[in-house]
FIVEX-464888 format. One record per residue (C-alpha): residue in one letter; x, z negated, y negated; residue number from 1. Coordinates in steps of 0.5 Angstrom, whole numbers, m for minus. Last residue first. Layout:
// FIVEX-464888
type,east,up,north,seq
A,X,Z,Y,NUM
...
***
This chain:
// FIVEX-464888
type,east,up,north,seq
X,12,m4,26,538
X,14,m11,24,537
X,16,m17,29,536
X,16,m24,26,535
X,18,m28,32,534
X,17,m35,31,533
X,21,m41,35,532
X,25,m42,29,531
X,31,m44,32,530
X,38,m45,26,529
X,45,m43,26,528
X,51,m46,23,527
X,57,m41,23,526
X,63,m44,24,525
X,66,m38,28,524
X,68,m41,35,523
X,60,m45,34,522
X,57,m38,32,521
X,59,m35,38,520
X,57,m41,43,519
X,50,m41,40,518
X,50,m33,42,517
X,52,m34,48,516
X,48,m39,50,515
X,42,m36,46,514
X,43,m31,52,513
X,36,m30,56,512
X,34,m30,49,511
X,29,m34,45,510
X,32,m35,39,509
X,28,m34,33,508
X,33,m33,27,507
X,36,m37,22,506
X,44,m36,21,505
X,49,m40,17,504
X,55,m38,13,503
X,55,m30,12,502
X,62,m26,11,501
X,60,m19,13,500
X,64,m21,19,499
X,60,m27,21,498
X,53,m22,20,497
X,57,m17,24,496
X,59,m22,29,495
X,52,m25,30,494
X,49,m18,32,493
X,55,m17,36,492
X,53,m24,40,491
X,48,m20,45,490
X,40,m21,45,489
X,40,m23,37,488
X,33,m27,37,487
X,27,m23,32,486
X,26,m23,25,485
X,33,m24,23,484
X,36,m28,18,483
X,42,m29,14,482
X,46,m34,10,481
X,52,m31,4,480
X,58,m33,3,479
X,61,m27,2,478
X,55,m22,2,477
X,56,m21,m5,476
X,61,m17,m3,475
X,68,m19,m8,474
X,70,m15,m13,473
X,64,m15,m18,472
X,63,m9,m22,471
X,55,m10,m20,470
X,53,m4,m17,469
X,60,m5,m13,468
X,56,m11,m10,467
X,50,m8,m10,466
X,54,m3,m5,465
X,57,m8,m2,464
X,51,m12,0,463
X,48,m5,3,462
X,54,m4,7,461
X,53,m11,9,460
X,44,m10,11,459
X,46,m3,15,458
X,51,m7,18,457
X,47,m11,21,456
X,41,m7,22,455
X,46,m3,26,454
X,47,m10,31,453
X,39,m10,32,452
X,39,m3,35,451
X,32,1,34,450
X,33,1,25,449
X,27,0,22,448
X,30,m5,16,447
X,38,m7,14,446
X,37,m12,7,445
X,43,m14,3,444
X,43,m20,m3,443
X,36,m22,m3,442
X,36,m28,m7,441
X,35,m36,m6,440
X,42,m37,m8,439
X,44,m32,m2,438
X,41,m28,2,437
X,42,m23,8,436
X,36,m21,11,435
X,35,m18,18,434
X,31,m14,21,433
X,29,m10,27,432
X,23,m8,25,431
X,20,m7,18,430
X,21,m13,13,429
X,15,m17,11,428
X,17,m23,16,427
X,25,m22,14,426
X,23,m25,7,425
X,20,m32,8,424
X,26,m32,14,423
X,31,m31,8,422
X,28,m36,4,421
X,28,m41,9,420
X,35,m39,10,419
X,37,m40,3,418
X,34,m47,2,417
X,38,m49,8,416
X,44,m46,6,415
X,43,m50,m1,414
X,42,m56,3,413
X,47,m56,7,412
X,46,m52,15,411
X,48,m57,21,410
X,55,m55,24,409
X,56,m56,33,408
X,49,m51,33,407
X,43,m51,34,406
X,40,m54,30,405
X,32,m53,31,404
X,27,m51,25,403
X,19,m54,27,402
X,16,m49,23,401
X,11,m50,18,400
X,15,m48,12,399
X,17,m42,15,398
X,10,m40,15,397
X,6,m36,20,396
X,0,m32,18,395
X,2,m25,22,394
X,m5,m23,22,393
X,m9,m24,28,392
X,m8,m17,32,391
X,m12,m10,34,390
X,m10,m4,37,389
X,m14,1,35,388
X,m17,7,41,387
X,m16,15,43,386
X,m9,16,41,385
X,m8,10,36,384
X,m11,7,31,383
X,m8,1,28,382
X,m13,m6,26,381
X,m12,m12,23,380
X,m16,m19,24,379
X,m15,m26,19,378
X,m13,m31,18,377
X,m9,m35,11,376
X,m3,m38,11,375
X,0,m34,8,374
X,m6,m33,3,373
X,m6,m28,m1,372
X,m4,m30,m9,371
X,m10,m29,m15,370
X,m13,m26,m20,369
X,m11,m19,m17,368
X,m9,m15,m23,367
X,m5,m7,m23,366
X,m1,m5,m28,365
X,0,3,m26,364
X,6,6,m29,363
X,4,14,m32,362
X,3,12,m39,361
X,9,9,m40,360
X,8,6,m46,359
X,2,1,m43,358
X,8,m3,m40,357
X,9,m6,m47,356
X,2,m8,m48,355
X,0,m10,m41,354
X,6,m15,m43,353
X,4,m17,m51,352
X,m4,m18,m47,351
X,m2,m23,m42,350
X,m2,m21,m34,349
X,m5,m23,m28,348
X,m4,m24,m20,347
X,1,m19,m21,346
X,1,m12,m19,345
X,7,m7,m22,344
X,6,0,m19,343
X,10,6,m20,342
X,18,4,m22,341
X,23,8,m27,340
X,27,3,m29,339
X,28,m1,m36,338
X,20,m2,m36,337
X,21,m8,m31,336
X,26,m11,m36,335
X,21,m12,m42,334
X,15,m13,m36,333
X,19,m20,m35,332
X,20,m21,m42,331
X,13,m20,m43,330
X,10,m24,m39,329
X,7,m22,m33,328
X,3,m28,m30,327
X,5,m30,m24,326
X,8,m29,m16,325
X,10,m22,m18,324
X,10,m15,m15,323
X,14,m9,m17,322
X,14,m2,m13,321
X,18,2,m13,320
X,20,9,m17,319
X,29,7,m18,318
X,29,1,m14,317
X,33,4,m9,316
X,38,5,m13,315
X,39,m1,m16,314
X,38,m5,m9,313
X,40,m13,m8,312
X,42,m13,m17,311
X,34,m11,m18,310
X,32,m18,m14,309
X,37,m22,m19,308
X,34,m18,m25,307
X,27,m19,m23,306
X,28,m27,m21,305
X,30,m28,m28,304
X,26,m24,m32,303
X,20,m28,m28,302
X,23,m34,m30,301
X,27,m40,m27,300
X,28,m35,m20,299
X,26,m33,m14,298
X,29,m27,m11,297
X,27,m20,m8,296
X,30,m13,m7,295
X,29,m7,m3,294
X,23,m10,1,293
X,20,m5,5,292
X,13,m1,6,291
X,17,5,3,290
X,20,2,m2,289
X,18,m6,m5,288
X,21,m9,m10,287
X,19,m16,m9,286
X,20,m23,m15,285
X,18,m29,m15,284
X,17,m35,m19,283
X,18,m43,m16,282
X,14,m49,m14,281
X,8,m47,m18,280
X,7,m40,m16,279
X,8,m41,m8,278
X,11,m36,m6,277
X,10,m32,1,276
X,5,m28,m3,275
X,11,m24,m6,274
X,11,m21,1,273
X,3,m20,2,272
X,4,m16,m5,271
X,10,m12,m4,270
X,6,m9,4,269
X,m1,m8,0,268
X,3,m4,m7,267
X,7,0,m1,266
X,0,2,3,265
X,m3,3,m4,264
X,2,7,m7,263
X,4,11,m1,262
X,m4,14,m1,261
X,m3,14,m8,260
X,m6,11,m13,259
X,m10,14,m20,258
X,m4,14,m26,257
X,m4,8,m31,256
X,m8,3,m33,255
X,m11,m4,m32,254
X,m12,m4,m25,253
X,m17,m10,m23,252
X,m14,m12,m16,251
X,m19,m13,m10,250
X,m16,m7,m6,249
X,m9,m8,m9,248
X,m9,m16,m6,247
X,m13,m21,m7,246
X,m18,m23,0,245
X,m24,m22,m2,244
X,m26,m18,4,243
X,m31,m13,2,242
X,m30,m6,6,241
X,m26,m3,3,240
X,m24,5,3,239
X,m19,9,0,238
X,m19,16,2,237
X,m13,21,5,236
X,m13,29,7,235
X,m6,30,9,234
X,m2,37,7,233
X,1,34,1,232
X,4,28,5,231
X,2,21,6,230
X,m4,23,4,229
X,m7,27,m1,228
X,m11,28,m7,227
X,m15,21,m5,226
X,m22,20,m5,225
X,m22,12,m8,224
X,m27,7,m6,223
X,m30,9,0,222
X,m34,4,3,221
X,m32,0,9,220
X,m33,m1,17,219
X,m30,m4,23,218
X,m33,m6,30,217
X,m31,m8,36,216
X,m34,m9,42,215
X,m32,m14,48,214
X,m30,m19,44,213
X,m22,m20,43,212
X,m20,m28,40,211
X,m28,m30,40,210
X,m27,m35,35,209
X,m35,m37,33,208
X,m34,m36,26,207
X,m29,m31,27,206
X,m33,m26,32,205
X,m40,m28,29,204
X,m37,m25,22,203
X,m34,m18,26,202
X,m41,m17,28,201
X,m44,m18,22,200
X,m39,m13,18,199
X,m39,m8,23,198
X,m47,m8,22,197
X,m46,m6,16,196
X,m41,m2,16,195
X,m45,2,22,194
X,m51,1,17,193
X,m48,5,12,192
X,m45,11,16,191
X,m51,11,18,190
X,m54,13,11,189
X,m49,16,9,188
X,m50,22,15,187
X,m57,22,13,186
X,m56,24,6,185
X,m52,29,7,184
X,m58,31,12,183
X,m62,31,7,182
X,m59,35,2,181
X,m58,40,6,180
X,m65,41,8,179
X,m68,42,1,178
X,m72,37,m3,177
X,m78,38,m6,176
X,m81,37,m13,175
X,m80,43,m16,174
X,m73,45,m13,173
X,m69,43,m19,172
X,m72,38,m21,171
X,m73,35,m14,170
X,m65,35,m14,169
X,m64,32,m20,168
X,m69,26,m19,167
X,m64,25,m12,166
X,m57,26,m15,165
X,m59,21,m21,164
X,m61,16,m16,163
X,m54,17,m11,162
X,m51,12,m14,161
X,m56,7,m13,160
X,m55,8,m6,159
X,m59,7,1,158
X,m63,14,m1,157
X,m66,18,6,156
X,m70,24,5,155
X,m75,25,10,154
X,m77,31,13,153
X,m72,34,18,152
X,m69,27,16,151
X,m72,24,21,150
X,m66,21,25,149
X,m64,18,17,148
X,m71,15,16,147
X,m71,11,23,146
X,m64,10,22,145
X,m66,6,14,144
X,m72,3,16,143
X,m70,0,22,142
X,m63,m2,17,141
X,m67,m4,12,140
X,m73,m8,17,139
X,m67,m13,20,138
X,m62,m15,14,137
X,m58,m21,16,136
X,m57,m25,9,135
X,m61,m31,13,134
X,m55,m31,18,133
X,m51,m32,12,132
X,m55,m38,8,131
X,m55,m41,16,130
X,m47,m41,17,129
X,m46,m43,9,128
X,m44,m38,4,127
X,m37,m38,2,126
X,m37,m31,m3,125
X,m35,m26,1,124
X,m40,m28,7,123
X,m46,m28,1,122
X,m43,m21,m1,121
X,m42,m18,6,120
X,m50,m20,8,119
X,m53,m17,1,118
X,m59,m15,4,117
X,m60,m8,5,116
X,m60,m2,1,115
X,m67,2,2,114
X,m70,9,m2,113
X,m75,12,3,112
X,m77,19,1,111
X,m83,23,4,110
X,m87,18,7,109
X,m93,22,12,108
X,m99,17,12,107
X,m101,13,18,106
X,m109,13,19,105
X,m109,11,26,104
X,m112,17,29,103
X,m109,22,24,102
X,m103,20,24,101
X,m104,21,31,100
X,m105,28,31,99
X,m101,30,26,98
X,m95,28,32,97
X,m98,32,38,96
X,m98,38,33,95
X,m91,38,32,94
X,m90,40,25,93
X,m90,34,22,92
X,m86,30,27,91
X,m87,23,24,90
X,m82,18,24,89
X,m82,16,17,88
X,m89,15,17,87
X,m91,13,24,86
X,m85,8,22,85
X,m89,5,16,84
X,m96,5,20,83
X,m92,2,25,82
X,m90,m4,23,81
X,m84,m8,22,80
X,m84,m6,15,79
X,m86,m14,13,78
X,m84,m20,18,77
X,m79,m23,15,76
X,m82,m24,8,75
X,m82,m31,9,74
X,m84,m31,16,73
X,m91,m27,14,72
X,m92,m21,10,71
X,m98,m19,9,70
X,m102,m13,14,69
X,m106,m8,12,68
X,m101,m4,13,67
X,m102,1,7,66
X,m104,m5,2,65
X,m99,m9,6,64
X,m93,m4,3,63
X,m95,m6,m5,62
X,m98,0,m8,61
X,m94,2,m15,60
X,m96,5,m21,59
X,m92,4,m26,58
X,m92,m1,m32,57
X,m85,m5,m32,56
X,m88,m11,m28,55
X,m90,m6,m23,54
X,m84,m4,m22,53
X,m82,m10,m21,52
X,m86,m14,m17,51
X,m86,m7,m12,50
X,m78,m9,m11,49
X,m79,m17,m10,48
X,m84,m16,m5,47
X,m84,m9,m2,46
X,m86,m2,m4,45
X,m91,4,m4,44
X,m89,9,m10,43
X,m94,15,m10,42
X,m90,21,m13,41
X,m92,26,m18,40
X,m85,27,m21,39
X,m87,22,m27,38
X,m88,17,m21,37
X,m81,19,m19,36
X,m77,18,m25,35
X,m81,12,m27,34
X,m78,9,m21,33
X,m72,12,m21,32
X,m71,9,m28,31
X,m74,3,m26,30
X,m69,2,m19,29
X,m62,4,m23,28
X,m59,m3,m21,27
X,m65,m7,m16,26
X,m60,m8,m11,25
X,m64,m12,m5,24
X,m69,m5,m5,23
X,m75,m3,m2,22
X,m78,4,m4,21
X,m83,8,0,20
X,m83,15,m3,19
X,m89,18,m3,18
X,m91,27,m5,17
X,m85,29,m4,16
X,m85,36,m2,15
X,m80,38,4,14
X,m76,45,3,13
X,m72,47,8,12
X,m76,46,14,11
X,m73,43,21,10
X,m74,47,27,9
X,m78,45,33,8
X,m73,44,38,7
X,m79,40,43,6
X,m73,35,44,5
X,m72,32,52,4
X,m71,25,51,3
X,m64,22,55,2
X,m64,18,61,1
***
């Protein structure tokens, strides 16, 4: 049943006169103090928060002073009563409410400065199950809501960034704050403990394999407010929400320009592909335009996976992203400069390479320190009218796949070798998809399109416009294998890829007409290969 309110109008100015602080980051906290007592502000605090304080020469009470009761439980148990929740909760225009403070001596608190127990950062950084329970706030977040639902006189701070605002604030209104203020304040303030409670409920569905429970939850912190979204009249910002898997949103950006909505939706879909590489086998380049690969290739060097890349594509190269599977040496970046591009991102890069790309001031350079995981699990979210879907990322492997011949001619070794390149490539590639390769590069790519067979061809035209690119005379498909995310259910889209002039075929099989399909490749002597994994991506 709802609680009937007793409307009774919030005031604007509310006088600070005790400010409860209890904070697990500690950053800013002795300027904000010494702020507030300065203000003519009491300071009552918690623990480790009033200990400093005090050990910097301010006037603190210690919560169990106004309580009278200690902390027990090994600080479990320390705000969880009602002299600091009358506090915060205190209607102070309501008689009924002055009436029982009054009663049980509880003082109003005009202030609560709380963040929380550092729960994600212990999760990020491999904390054992019990370390990572113990890291669930219990007291912040009560404090947290209770202060930000009273908002009408409390003003709730669960962010060193806010400090400066805050002493600014009372500054400007004689040691008041307005209303405004504090509601602005509230709203951050339950958007914190959604994102925080987001991410506990997420930890228990993983560690306890909980594939879809019944709510679920996610949250983030706002890294970027972005001019735009994908189109100019959009509104976008970036938000993150502590996962430390490497990627654009963990990435150290070294120079350039502030991202895009589209940059960093492509920077993500080039470095989740270029992570299907394994650094110390080989070097690997991805060129990535609009969420799709136009060109990727290994190679000795990354200058020589770069060119073999740009050759699949040099027109829709020009404004892409780059993502590499190593350090960005300057021979590589020597080349990348050459073309017009966006973003690069690395797992790292040396100074003469960062150098060299600092002279277009404009192109971002962008450090992870790492590789994704593509083995590696995890959930992802899309919105839809009303709702999210949610989905285990696509964390299969070619290299662990059971691959099955099944056709009269088995693939050679290089062929092999180029299917499984091309499988690795097709994954990161928009539905329907298909992929033709040669000597371990991309050498067409048909993406997006509703009909598998016009992917197909997409994919040979392309190749023949790489090859005229190139001032060769024969396509580059000639010779070629191709890949395809999802079964061929006639044999057309077989016939295409044979007609464009490729040897051997890898894709998922599965269809009601494989037999067809089989049949087809064996009368055209092409080797065909079963994955038994479909690789979908919309």
């Amino acid at each position: 049943m709802a609680v009937a309110s007793k409307n009774i109008p919030a005031p604007d100015l509310v006088k600070a006169r005790r400010a409860l602080l209890s904070v697990s980051d500690k950053s800013g906290l002795i300027e904000l103090a010494r702020a507030l007592d300065a203000a003519g502000v009491e300071l009552v605090s918690t623990g480790g928060t009033a200990k400093a304080i005090a050990q910097a020469g301010i006037a603190v009470k210690d919560v169990s002073d106004i309580t009278g009761f200690p902390e027990i439980m090994d600080g479990r148990v320390k705000t969880l009563h009602p002299t600091v929740h009358g506090g915060l909760l205190a209607i102070r225009d309501d008689a009924e409410h002055r009436e029982a403070m009054e009663t049980h001596g509880i003082g109003a608190i005009d202030i609560a400065v709380i963040n929380l127990y550092p729960f994600e950062e212990v999760r990020a950084g491999g904390g054992d199950y019990a370390s990572i329970v113990e890291n669930i706030d219990i007291g912040g977040p009560a404090m947290v809501r209770a202060s930000a639902k009273n908002h009408a006189y409390v003003a709730i701070v669960t962010d060193p960034a806010d400090y400066a605002c805050l002493t600014e604030t009372l500054s400007q209104n004689d040691g008041a704050t307005p209303y405004r203020f504090r509601q602005e304040l509230a709203a951050k303030a339950y958007a914190r403990t959604a994102a925080y409670d987001a991410a506990i409920s997420g930890w228990f569905a993983e560690a306890l394999d909980i594939e879809a429970p019944t709510w679920r939850a996610f949250g983030g912190r706002l890294e970027n407010v972005m001019r735009y979204g994908e189109n100019p009249h959009q509104k976008a910002g970036f938000y993150v929400n502590g996962d430390r898997r490497p990627g654009v949103a963990t990435a150290r950006q070294l120079q350039g320009k502030q991202l895009s909505y589209n940059n960093v939706n492509d920077t993500d879909a080039a470095f989740e592909l270029v992570g299907e590489f394994d650094a110390g086998r080989t070097a690997a380049v991805a060129i990535i335009k609009h969420a799709n690969p136009c060109g990727v290739a290994e190679g000795a060097t990354l200058k020589d996976a770069y060119l073999k890349a740009l050759a699949c594509d040099p027109v829709s190269a020009f404004g892409g992203i780059v993502a590499l599977n190593r350090l960005l040496d300057a021979e590589a970046a020597e080349e990348i400069v050459k073309t017009f591009t966006e973003v690069i991102i690395a797992p790292d890069a040396s100074p003469e390479a960062a150098e060299i790309v600092a002279a277009k001031k404009n192109l971002r350079l962008l450090v992870t320190g790492g590789l994704p995981d593509p083995r590696a699990g995890g959930m992802m979210a899309k919105s839809v009218a009303g709702g999210l879907l949610v989905q285990s990322r696509d964390n299969a492997v070619v290299d662990d796949l059971d691959l099955k011949v099944v056709t009269k001619r088995a693939p050679t070794d290089a062929e092999m070798a180029d299917l499984r390149f091309a499988f690795r490539v097709a994954k990161h590639v928009k539905s329907n998809a298909i992929v033709y390769a040669k000597k371990l590069a991309t050498v067409g790519i048909g993406a997006g399109q509703m009909s598998r067979v016009d992917s197909s061809r997409i994919a040979a035209r392309k190749a023949l416009d790489a090859t005229e690119a190139g001032g060769l005379t024969e396509s580059l498909a000639k010779g070629s294998v191709v890949a395809s995310d999802a079964f061929f259910p006639f044999a057309d889209g077989l016939l295409a890829a044979v007609e464009a002039g490729a040897t051997a075929v890898i894709q998922p099989g599965g269809s009601m007409r494989d037999d067809g399909v089989v049949k087809a490749a064996d009368e055209h002597g092409i080797a065909m290969v079963f994955t038994g994994v479909r690789h979908f991506r919309h």
